[in-house]
Biopython code that builds the backbone (N, CA, C, O; Angstrom):
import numpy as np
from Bio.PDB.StructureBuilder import StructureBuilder

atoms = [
    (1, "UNK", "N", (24.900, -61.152, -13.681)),
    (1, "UNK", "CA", (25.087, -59.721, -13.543)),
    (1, "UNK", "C", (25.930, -59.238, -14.720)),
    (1, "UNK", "O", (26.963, -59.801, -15.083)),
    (2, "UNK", "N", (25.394, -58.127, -15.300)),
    (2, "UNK", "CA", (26.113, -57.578, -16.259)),
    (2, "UNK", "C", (27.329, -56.311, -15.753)),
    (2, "UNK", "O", (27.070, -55.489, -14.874)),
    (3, "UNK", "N", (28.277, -56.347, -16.284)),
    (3, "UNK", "CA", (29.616, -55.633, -15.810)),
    (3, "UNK", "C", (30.023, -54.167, -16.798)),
    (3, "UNK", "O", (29.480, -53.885, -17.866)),
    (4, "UNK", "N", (30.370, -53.912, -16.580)),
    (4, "UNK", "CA", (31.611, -52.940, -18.007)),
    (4, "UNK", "C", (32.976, -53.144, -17.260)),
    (4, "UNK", "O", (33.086, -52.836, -16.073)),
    (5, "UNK", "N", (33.833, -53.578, -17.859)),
    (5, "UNK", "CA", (34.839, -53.152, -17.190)),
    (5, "UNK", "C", (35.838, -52.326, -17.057)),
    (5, "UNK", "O", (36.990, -52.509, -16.664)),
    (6, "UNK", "N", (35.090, -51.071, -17.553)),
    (6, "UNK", "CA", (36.231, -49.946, -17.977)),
    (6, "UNK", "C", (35.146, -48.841, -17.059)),
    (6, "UNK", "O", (35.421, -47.642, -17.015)),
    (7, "UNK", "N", (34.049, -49.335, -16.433)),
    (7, "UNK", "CA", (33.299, -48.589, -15.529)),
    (7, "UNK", "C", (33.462, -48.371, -14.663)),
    (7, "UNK", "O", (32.965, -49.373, -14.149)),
    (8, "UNK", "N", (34.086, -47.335, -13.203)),
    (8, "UNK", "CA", (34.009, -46.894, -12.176)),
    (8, "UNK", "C", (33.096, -47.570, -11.619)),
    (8, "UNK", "O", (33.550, -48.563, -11.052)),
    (9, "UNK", "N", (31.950, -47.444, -11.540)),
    (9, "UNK", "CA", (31.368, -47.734, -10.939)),
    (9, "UNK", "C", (30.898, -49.291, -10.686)),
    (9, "UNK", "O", (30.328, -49.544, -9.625)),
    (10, "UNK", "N", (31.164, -50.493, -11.789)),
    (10, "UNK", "CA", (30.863, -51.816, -11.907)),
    (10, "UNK", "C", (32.357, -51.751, -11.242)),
    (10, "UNK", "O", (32.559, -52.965, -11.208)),
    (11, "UNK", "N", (33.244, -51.318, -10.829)),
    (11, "UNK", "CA", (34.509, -51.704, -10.426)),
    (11, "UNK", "C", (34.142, -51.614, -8.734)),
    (11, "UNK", "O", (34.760, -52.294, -7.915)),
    (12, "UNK", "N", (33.077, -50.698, -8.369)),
    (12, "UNK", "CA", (32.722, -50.858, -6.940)),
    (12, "UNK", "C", (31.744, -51.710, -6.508)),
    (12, "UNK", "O", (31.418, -52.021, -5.363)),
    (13, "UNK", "N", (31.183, -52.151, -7.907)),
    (13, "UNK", "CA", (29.947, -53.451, -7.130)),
    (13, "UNK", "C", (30.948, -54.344, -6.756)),
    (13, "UNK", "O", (30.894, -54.931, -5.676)),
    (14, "UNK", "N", (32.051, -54.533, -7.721)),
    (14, "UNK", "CA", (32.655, -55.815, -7.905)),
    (14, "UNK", "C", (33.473, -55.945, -7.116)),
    (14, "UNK", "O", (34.114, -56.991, -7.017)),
    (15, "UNK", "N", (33.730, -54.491, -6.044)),
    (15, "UNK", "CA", (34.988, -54.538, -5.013)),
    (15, "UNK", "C", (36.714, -54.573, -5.736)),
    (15, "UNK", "O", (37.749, -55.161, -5.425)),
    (16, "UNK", "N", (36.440, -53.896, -6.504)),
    (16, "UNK", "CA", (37.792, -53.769, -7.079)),
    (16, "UNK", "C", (38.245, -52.354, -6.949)),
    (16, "UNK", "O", (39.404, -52.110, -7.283)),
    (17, "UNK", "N", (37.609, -51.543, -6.580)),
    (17, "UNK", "CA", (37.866, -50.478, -6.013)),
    (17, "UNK", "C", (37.294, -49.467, -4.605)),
    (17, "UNK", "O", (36.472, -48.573, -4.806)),
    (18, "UNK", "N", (37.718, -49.684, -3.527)),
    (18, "UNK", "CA", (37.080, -49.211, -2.549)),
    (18, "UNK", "C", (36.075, -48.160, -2.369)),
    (18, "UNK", "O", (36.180, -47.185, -3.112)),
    (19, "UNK", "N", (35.155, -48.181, -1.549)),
    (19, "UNK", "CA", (33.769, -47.274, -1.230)),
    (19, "UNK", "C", (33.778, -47.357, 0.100)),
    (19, "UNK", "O", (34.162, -48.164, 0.947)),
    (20, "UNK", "N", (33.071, -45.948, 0.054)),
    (20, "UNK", "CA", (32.123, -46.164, 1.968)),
    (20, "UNK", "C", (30.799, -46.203, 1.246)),
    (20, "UNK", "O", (30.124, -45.377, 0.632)),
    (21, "UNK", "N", (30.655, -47.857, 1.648)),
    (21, "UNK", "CA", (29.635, -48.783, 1.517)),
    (21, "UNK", "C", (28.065, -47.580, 2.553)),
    (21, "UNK", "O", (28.446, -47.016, 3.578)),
    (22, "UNK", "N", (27.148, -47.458, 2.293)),
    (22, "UNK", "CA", (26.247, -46.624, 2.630)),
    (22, "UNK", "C", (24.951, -47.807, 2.749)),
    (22, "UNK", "O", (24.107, -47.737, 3.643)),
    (23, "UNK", "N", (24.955, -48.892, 1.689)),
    (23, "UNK", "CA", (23.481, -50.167, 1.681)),
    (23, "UNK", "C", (24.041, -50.754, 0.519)),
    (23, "UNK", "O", (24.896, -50.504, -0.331)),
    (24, "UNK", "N", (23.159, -51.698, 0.841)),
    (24, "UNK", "CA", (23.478, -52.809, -0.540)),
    (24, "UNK", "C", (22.516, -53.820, -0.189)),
    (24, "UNK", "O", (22.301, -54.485, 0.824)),
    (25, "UNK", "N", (21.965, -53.729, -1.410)),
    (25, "UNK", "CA", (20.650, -55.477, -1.154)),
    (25, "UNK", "C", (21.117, -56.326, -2.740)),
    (25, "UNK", "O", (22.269, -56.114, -3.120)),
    (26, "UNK", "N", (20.399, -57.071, -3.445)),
    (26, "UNK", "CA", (20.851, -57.972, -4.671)),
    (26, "UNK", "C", (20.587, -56.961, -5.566)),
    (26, "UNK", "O", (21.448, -57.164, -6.423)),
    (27, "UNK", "N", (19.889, -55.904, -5.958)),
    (27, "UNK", "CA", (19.939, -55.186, -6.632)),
    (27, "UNK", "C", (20.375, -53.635, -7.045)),
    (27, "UNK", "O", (20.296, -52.950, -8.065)),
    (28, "UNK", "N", (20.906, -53.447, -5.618)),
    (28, "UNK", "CA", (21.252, -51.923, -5.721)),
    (28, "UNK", "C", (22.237, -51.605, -4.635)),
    (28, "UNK", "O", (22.148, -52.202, -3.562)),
    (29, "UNK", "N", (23.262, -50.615, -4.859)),
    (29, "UNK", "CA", (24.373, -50.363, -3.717)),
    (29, "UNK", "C", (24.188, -48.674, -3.838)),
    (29, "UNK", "O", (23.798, -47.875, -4.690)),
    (30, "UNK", "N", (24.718, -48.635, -2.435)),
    (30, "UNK", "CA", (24.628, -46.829, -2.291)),
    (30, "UNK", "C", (25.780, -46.645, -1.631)),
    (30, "UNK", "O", (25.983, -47.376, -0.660)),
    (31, "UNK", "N", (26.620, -45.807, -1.938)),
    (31, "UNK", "CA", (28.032, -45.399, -1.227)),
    (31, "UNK", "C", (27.826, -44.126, -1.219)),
    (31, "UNK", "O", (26.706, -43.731, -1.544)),
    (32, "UNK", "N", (28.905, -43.123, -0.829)),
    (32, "UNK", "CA", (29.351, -41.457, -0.101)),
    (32, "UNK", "C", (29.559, -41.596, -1.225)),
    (32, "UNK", "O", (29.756, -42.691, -1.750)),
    (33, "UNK", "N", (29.555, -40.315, -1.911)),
    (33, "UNK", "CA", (30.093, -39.282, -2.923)),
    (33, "UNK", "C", (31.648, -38.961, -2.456)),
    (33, "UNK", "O", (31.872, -38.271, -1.461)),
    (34, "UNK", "N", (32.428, -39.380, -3.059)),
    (34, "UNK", "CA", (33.967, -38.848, -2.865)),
    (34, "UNK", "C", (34.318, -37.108, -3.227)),
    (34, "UNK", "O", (35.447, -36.682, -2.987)),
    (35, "UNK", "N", (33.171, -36.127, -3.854)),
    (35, "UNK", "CA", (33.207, -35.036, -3.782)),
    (35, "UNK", "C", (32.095, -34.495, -3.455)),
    (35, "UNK", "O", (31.481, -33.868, -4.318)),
    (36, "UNK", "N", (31.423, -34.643, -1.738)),
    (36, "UNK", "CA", (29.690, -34.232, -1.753)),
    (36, "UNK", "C", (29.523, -32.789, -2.080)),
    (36, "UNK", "O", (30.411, -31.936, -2.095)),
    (37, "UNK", "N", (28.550, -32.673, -2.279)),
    (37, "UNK", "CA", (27.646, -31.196, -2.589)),
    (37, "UNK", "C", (26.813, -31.161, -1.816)),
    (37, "UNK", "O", (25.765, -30.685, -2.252)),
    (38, "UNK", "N", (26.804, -31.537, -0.573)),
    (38, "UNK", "CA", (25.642, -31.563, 0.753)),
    (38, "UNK", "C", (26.261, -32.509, 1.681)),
    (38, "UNK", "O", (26.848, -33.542, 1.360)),
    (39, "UNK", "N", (26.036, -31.964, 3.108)),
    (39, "UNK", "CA", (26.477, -33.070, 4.192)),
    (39, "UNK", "C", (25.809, -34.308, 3.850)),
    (39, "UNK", "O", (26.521, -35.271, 4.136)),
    (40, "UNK", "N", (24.828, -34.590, 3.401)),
    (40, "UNK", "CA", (24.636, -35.999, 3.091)),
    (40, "UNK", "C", (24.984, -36.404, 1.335)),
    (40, "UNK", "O", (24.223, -35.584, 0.823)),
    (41, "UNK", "N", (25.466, -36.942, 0.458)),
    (41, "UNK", "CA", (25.326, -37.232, -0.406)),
    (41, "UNK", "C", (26.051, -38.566, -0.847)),
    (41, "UNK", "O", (27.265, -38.726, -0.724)),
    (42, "UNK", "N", (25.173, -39.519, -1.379)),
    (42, "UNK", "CA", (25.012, -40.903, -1.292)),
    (42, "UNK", "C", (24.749, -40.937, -2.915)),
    (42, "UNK", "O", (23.841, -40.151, -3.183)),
    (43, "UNK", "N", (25.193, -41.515, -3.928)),
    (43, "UNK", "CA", (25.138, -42.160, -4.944)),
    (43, "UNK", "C", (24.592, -43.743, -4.887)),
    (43, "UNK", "O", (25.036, -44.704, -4.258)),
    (44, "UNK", "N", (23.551, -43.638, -5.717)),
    (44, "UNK", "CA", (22.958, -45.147, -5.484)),
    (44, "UNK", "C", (22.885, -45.891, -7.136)),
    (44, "UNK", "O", (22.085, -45.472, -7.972)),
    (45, "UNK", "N", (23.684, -46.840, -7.370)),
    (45, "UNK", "CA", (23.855, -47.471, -8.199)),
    (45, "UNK", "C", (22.583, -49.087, -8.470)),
    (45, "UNK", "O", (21.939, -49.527, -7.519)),
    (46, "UNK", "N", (22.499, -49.611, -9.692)),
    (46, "UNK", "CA", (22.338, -50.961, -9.920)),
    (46, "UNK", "C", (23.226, -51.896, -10.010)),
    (46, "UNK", "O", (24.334, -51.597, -10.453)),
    (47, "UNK", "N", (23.064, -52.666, -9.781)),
    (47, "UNK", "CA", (24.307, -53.701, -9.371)),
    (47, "UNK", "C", (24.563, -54.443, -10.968)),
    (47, "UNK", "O", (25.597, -55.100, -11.084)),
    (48, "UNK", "N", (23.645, -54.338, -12.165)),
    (48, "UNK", "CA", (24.105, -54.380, -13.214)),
    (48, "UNK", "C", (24.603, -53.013, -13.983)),
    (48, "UNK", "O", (24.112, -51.900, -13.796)),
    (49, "UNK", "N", (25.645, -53.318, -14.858)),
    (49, "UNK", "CA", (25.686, -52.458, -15.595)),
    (49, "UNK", "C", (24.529, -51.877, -16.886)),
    (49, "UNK", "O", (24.253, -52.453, -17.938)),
    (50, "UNK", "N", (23.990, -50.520, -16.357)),
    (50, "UNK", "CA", (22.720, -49.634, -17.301)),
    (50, "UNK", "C", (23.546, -48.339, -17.546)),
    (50, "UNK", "O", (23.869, -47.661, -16.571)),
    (51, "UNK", "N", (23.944, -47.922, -18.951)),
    (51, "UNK", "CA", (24.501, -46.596, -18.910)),
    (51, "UNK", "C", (23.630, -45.489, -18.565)),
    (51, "UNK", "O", (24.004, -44.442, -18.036)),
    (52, "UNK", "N", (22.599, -45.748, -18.855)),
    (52, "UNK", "CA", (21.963, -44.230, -18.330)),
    (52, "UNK", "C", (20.425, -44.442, -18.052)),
    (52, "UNK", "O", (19.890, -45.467, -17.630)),
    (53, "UNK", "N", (19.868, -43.306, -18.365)),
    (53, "UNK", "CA", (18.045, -44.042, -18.183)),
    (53, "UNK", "C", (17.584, -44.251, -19.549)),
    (53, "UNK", "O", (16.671, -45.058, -19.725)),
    (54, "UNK", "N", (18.151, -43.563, -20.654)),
    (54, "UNK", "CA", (17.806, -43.985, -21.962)),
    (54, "UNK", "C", (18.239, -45.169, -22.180)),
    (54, "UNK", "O", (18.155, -45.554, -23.347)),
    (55, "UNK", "N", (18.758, -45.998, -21.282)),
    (55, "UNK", "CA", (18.943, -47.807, -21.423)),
    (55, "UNK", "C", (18.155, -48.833, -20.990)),
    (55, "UNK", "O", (18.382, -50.037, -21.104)),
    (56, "UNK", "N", (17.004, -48.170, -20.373)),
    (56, "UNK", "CA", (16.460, -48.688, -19.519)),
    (56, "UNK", "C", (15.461, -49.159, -20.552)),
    (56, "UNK", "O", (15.161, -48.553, -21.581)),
    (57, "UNK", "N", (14.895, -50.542, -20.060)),
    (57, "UNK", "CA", (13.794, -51.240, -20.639)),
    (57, "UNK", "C", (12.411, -51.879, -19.825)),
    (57, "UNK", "O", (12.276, -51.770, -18.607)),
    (58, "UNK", "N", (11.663, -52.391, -20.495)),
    (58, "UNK", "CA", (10.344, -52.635, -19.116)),
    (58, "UNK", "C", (11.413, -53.733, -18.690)),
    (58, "UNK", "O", (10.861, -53.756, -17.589)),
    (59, "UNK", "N", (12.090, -54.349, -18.597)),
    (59, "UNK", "CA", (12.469, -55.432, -18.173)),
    (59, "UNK", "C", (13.661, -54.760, -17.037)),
    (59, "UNK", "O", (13.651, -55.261, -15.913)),
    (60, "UNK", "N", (14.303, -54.054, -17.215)),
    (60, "UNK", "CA", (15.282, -52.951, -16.712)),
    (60, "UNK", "C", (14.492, -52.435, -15.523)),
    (60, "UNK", "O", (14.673, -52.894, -14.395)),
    (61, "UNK", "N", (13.380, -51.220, -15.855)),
    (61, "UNK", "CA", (12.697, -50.618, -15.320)),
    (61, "UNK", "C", (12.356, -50.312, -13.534)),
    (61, "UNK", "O", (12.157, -49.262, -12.925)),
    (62, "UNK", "N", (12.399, -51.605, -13.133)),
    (62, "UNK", "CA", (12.135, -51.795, -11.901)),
    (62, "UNK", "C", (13.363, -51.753, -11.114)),
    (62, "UNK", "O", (13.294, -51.866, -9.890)),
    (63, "UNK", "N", (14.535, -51.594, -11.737)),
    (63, "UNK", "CA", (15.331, -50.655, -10.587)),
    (63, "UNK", "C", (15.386, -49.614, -10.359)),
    (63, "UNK", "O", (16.247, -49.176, -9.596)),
    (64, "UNK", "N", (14.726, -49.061, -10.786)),
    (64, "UNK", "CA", (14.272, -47.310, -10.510)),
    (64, "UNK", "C", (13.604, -47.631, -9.323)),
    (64, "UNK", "O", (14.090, -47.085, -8.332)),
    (65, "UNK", "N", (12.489, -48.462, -9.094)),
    (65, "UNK", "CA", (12.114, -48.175, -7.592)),
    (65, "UNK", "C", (12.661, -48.897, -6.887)),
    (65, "UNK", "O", (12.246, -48.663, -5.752)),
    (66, "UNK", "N", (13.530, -49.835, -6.871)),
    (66, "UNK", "CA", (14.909, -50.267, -5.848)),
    (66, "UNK", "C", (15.681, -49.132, -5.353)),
    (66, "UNK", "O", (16.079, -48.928, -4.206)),
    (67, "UNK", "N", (15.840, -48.363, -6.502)),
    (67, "UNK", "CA", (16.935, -47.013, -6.193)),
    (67, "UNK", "C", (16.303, -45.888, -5.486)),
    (67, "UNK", "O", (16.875, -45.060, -4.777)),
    (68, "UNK", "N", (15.144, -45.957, -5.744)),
    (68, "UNK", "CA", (14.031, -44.824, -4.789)),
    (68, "UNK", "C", (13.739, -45.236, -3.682)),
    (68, "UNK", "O", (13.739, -44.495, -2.699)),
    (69, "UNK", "N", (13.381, -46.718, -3.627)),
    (69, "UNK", "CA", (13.008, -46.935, -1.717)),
    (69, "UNK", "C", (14.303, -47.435, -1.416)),
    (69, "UNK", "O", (14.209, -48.125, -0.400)),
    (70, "UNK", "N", (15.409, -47.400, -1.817)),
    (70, "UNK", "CA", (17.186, -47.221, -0.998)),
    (70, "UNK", "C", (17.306, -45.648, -0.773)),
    (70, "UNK", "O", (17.819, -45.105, 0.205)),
    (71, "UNK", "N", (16.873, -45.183, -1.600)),
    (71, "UNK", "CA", (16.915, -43.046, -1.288)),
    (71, "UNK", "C", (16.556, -43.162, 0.017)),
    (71, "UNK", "O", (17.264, -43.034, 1.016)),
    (72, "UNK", "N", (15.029, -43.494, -0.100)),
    (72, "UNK", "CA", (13.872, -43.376, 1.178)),
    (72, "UNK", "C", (14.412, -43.740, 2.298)),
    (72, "UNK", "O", (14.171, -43.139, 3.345)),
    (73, "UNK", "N", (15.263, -44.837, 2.225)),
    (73, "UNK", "CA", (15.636, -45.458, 3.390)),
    (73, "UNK", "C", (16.876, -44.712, 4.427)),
    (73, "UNK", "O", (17.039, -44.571, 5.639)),
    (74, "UNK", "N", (17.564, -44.369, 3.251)),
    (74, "UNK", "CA", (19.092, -43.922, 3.415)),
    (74, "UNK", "C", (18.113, -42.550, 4.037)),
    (74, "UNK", "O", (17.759, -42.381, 5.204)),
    (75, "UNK", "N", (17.892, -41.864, 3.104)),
    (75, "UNK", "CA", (17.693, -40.511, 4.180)),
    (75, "UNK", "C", (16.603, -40.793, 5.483)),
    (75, "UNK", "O", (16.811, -40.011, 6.411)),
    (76, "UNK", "N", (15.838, -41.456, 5.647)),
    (76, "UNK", "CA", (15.060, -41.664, 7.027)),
    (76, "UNK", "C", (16.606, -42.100, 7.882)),
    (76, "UNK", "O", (16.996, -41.301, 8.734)),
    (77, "UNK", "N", (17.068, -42.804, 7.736)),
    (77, "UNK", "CA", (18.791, -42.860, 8.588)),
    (77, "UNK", "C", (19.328, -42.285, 8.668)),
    (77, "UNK", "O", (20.123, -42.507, 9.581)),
    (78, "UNK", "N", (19.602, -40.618, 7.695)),
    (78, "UNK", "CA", (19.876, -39.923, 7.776)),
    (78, "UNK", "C", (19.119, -38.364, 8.916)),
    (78, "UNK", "O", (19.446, -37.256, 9.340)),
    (79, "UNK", "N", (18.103, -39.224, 8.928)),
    (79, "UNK", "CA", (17.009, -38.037, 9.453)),
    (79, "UNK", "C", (16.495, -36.792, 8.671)),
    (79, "UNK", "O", (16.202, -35.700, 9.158)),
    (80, "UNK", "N", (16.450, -37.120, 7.538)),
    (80, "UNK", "CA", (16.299, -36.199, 6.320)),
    (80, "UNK", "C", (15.061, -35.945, 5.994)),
    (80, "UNK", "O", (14.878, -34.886, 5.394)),
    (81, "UNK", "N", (13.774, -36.886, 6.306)),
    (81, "UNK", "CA", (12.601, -37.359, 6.044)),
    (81, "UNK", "C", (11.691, -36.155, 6.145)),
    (81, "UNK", "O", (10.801, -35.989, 5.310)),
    (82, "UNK", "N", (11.922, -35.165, 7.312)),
    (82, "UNK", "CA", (11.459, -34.103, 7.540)),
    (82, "UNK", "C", (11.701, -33.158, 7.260)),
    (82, "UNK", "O", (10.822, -32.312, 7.093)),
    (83, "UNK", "N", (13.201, -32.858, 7.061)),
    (83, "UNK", "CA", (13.552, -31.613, 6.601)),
    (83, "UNK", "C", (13.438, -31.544, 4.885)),
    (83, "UNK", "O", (13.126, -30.490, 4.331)),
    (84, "UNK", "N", (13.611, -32.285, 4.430)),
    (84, "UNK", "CA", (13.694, -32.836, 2.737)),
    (84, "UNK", "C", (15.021, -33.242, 2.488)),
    (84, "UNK", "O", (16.027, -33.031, 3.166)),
    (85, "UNK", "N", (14.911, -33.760, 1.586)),
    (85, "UNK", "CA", (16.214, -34.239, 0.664)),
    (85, "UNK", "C", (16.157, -34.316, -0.729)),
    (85, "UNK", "O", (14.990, -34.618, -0.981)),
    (86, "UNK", "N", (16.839, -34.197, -1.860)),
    (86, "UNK", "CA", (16.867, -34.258, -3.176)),
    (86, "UNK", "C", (17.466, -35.547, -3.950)),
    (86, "UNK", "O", (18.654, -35.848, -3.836)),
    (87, "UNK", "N", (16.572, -36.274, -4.734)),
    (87, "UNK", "CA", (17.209, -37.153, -5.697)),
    (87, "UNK", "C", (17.155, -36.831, -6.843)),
    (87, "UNK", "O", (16.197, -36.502, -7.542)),
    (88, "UNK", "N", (19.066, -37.004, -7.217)),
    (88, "UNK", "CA", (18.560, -36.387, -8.655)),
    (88, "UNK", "C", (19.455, -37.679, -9.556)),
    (88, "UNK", "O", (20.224, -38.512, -9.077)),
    (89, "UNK", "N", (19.125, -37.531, -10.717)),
    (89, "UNK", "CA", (19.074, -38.566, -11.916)),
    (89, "UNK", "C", (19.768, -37.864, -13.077)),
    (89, "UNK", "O", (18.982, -37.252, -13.801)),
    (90, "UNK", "N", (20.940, -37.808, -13.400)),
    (90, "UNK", "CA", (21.608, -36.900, -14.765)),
    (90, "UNK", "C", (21.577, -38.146, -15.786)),
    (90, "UNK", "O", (21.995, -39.275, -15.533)),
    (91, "UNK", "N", (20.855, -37.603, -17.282)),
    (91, "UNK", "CA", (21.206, -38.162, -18.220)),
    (91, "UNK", "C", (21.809, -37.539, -19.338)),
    (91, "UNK", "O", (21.285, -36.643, -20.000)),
    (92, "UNK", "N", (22.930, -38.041, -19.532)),
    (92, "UNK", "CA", (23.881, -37.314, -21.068)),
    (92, "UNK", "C", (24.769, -36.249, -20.658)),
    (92, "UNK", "O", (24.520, -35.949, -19.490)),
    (93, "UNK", "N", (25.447, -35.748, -21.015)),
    (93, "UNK", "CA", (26.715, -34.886, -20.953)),
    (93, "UNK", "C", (25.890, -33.745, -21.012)),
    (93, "UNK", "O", (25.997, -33.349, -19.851)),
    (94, "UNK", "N", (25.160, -32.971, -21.562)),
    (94, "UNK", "CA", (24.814, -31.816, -21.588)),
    (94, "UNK", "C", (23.692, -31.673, -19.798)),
    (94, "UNK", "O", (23.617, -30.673, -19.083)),
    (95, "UNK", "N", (23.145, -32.760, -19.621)),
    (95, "UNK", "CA", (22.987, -32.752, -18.026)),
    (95, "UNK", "C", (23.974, -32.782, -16.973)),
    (95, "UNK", "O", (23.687, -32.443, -15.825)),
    (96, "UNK", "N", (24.925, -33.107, -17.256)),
    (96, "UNK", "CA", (25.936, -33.271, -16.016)),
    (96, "UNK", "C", (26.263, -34.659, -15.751)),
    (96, "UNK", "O", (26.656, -34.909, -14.611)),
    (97, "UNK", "N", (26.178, -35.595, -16.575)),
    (97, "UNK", "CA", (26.177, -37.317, -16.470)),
    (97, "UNK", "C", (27.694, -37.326, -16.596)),
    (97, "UNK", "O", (27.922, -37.358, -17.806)),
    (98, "UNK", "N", (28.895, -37.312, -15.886)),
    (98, "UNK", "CA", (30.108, -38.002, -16.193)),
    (98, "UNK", "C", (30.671, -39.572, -15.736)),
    (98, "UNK", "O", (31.771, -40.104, -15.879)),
    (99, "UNK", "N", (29.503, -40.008, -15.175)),
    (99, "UNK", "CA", (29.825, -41.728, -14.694)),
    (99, "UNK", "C", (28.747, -42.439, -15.724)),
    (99, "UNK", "O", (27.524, -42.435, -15.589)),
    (100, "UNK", "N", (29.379, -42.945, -16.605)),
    (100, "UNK", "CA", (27.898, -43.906, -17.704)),
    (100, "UNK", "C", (27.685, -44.902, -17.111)),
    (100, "UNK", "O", (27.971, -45.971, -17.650)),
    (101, "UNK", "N", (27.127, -44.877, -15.843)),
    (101, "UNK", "CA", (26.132, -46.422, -15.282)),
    (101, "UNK", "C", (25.639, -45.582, -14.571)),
    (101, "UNK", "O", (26.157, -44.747, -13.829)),
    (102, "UNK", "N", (23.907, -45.969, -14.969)),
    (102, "UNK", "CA", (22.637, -45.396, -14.069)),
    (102, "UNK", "C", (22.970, -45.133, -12.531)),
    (102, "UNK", "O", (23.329, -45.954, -11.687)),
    (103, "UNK", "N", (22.774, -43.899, -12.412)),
    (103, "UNK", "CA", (22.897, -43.533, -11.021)),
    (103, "UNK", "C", (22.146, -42.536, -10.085)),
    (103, "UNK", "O", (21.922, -41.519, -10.742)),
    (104, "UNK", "N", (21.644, -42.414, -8.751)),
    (104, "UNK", "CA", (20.713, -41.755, -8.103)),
    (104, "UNK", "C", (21.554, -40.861, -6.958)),
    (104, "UNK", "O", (22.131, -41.330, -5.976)),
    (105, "UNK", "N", (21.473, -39.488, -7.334)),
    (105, "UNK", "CA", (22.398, -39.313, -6.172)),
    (105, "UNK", "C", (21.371, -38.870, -4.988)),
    (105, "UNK", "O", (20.209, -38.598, -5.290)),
    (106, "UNK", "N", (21.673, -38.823, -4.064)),
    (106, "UNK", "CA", (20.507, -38.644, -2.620)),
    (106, "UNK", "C", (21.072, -37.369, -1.874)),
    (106, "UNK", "O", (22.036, -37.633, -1.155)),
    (107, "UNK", "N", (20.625, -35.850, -1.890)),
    (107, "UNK", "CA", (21.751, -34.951, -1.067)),
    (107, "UNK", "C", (20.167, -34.484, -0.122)),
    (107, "UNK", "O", (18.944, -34.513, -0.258)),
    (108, "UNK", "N", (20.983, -34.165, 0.635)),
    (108, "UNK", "CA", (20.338, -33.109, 1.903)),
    (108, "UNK", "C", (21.380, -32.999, 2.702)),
    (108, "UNK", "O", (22.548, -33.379, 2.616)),
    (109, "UNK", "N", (20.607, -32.259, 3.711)),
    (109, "UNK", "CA", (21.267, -31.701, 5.101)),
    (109, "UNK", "C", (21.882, -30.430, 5.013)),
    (109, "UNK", "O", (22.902, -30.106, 5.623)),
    (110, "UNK", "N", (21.016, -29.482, 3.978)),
    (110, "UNK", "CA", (21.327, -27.987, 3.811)),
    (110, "UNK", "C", (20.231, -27.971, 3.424)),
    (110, "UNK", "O", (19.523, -28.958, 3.225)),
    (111, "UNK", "N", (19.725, -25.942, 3.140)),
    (111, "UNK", "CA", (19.019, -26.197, 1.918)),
    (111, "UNK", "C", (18.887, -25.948, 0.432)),
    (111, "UNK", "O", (19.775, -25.282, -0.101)),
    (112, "UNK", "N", (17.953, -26.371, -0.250)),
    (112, "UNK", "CA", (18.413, -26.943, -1.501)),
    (112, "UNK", "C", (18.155, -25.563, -2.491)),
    (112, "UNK", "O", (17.048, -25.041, -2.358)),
    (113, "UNK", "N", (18.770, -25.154, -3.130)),
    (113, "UNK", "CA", (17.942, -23.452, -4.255)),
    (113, "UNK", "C", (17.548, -24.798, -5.567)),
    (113, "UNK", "O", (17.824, -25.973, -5.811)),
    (114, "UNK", "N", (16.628, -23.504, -6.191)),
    (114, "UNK", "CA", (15.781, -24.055, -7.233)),
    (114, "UNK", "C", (15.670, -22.630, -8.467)),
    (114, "UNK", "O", (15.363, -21.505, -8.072)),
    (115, "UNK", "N", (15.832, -22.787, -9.268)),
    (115, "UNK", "CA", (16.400, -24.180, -10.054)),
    (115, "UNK", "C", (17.392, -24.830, -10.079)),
    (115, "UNK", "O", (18.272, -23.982, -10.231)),
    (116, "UNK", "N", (17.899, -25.867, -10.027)),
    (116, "UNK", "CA", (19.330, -26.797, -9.760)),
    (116, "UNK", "C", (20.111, -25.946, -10.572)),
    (116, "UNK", "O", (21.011, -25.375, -9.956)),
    (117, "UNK", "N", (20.035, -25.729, -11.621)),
    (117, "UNK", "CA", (21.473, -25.566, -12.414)),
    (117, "UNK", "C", (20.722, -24.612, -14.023)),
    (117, "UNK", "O", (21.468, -24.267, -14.940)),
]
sb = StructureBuilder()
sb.init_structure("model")
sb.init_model(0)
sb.init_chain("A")
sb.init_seg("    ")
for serial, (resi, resn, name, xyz) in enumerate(atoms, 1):
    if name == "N":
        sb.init_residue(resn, " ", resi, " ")
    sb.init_atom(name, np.array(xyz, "f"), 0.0, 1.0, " ", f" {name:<3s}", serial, name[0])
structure = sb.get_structure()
């Protein structure tokens, strides 16, 4: 497993800094948002360190759908399945990216306006 160790977020795979743990399988963890923007909102990480999606490689690649059927899952537990829910994906500072390791955030349980931002 690859780390950063100046990363927030490789500091919660690694349990060096506490979470409300939400799932976790060998490739992907999902915890609460410590500031949600929706009664549900779940951040879903790779358990290696990827700064963003412009890091991603075919070899990389396939945690994108680890991180999508953990969405799927988390909100059917949530009961979200019907009403909808939003996953969204920020890349780079001018999107709104302030954590550099690939991340999926999962919100519902309001509803959502469009355009995001």
């Amino acid at each position: 497993m690859s780390t950063n160790a100046d990363c927030i977020f490789c500091k919660i795979v690694l349990n060096q800094i506490p979470a409300k743990i939400a799932d976790a399988n060998d490739q992907v963890i999902a915890f609460h948002d410590l500031t949600p923007r929706a009664p549900t909102h779940i951040l879903i990480i790779p358990r290696d360190h990827i700064s963003s999606v412009n890091d991603l490689s075919r070899s990389t690649a396939s945690v994108l759908a680890d991180m999508t059927l953990m969405a799927q899952k988390l909100a059917k537990e949530a009961d979200l399945s019907e009403s909808g829910y939003r996953i969204v994906m920020n890349t780079g500072k001018n999107a709104g990216q302030t954590v550099f390791h690939l991340h999926m955030h999962l919100l519902g349980g309001r509803p959502m306006d469009w355009p995001p931002g």
